[in-house]
C-alpha positions in Angstrom: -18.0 13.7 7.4 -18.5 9.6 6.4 -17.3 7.8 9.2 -16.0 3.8 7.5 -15.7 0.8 9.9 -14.8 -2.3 9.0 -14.5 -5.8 11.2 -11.0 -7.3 10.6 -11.8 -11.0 11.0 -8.6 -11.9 7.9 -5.8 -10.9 6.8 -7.7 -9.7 3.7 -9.9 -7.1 5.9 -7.3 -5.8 7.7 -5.6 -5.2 3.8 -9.2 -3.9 2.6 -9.4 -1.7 5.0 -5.9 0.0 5.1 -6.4 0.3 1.1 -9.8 2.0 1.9 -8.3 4.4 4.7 -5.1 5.2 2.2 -7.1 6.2 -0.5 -9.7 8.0 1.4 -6.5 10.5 2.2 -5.3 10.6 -0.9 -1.7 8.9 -0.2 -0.1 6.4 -3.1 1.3 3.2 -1.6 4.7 4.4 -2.5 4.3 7.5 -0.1 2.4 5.5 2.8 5.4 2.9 2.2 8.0 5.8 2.8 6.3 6.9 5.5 6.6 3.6 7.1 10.5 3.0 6.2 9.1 -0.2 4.4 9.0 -1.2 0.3 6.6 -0.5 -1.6 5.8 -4.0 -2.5 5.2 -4.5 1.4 2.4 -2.1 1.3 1.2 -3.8 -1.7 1.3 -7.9 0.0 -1.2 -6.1 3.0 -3.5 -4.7 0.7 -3.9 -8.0 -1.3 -4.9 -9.6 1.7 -1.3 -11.7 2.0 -1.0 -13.6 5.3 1.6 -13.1 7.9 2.4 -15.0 10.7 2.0 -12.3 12.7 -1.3 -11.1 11.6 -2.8 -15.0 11.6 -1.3 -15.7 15.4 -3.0 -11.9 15.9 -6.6 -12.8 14.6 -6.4 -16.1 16.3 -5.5 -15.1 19.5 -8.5 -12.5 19.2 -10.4 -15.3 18.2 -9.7 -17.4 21.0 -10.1 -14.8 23.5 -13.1 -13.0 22.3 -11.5 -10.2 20.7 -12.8 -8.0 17.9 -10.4 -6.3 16.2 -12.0 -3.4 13.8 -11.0 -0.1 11.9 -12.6 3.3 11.6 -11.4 5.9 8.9 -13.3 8.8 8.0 -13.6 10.5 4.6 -12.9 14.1 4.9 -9.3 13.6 6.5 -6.9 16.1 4.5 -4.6 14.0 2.3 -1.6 13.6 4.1 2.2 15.5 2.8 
C-alpha cells in the first residue's frame, strides 16, 4: 500500500493532487463529476490548476494564519462504482 501526500500551497496542487487521487482509483472525470452533481468541465478547470476565489481566499487565509493545507491518497483504494 503507497501512501501519496502532497502540500497544497496553489490552486495548481490542490488540482495535481485531486487528478493524482482520481486516477489512483480508477474514476474518469466524467464519473467523479457525476458523483459530485457538477459538469465535467468543472472537474476539468480544478485539475488544470484554474483559480477560484474561493480556493485563493482559502490558501491565503492558511497563509496568513499558519495553516498547511495537505492531501493524502493511497494507491490500492478499489476504484470506485
Amino acid at each position: 500500500m503507497t501512501k501519496h501526500t502532497a502540500r497544497l500551497r496553489s490552486p495548481g496542487d490542490f488540482g495535481l493532487a485531486v487528478q493524482q487521487a482520481r486516477l489512483t482509483r480508477g474514476v474518469s472525470q466524467r464519473e467523479l463529476a457525476a458523483e459530485l452533481d457538477v459538469p465535467q468541465s468543472t472537474i476539468s478547470e480544478i485539475e488544470s490548476g484554474k483559480a477560484t476565489i474561493y480556493i485563493r481566499r482559502l490558501l491565503s487565509i492558511a497563509r496568513v494564519m499558519g495553516l498547511e493545507f495537505t492531501a493524502t491518497w493511497e494507491e490500492d483504494d478499489a476504484p470506485r462504482s
